[in-house]
N, C-alpha and C positions, 0 to 999 in steps of 0.2 A: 303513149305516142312515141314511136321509134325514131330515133333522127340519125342516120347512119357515118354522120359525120363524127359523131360523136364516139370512142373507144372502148364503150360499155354499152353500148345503144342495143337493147334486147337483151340483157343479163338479167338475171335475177340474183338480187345477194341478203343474205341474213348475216348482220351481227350482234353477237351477241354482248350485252352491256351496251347498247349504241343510244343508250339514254342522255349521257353525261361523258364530259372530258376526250379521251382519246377517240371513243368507240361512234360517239354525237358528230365528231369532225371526219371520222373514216365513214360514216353512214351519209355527210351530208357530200363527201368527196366522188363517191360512188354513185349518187347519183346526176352531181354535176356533170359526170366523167357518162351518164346516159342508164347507169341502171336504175332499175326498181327495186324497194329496199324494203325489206323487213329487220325490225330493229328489237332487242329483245332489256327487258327491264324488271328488276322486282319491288322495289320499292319507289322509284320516280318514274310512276305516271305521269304525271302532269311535263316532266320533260321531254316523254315518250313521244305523244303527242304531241307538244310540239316541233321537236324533230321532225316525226312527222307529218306536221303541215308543213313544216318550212322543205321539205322533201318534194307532196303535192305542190306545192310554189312552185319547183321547179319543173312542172309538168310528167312526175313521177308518178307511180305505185308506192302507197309505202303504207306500211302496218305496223302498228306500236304491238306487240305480245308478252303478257305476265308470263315470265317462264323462271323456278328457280333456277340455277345454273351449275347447283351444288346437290340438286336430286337427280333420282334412277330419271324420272318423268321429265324432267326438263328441259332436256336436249331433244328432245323427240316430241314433246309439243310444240317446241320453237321450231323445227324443221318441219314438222304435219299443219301448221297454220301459214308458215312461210311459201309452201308448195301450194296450200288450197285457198291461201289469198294473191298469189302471184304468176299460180302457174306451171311451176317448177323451182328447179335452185341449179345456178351455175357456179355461185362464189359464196362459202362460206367463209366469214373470219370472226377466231375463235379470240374474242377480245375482255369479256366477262373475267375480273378476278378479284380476289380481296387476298387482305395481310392484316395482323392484330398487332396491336401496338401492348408491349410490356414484355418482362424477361421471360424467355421460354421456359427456364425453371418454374415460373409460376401461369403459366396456359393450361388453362383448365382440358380438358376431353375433346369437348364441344367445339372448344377454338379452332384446336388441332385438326378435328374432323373439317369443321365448315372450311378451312384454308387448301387442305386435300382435297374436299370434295370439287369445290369451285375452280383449284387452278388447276387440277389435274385430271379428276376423274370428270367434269363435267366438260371438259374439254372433250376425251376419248370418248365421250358417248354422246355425244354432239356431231363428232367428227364419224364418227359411227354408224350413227342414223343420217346422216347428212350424203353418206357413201354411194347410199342406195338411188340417190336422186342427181349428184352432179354427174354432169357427161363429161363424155373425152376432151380433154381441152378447157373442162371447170377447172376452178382454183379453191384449195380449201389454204385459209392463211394460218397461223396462231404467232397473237402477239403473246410475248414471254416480258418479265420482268428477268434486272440485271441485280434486284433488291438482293439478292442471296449471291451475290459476289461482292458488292460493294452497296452496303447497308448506308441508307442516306442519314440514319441519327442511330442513337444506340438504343434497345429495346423492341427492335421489331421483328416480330416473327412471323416467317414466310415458310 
């Protein structure tokens, strides 16, 4: 249901990590704000979901989506279920990321990788696949960490 009074009222937005913390409060502000929301999560389902219902509460669209954020495949399911449960995509924000706790001297391969893959690459291929579907006038966002300028404890690698 459209209510034209409203700043967002007919959008459609995907974000991604909108399970928990920053990504759950920008998911639920957007569609306060009048859009429909698809929200993207790999291990907290059960917050997905309610997200969004407390989304549907507010007389939205909303879709919980299993998407990794850190694979080739996962920005491009998250955009292919966002469009064929809502319609289309006007606003993506790229909010999905993690960071590993301990001295970079000792992060294994794998760390390295999954921290690259999530805050960078699964960004660019999110934002990528995401291209093909917002119009003129969409909005693609990405929230950054300021962790690698000013580290909030010692041993974290970003």
């Amino acid at each position: 249901m459209s209510n034209p009074s409203l700043p967002l009222s007919g959008k459609r937005a995907l974000v991604t990590g909108g399970a928990r913390g920053i990504g759950a409060a920008i998911a639920l502000k957007l569609a306060q704000d009048g859009a429909d929301v698809a929200l993207t999560y790999e291990n907290s389902a059960e917050k997905a979901e309610a997200i969004a219902a407390d989304i549907r509460a507010l007389g939205r669209k909303a879709v919980a989506i299993k998407a990794d954020a850190g694979s080739v495949p996962g920005g491009q399911t998250a955009v292919d279920e966002t469009v064929a449960a809502l319609g289309g995509l006007d606003i993506l924000v790229n909010n999905a990321g993690t960071a590993r706790v301990g001295a970079f001297a000792e992060q294994s391969l794998e760390d390295i990788e999954l921290v690259l893959n999530v805050n960078i690459r699964g960004v660019l291929l999110t934002t990528q696949a995401a291209l093909k579907h917002v119009p003129d006038g969409g909005r693609i966002i990405t929230i950054g960490s300021n962790v690698g300028q000013q580290v909030p404890f010692g041993g974290l690698t970003v």
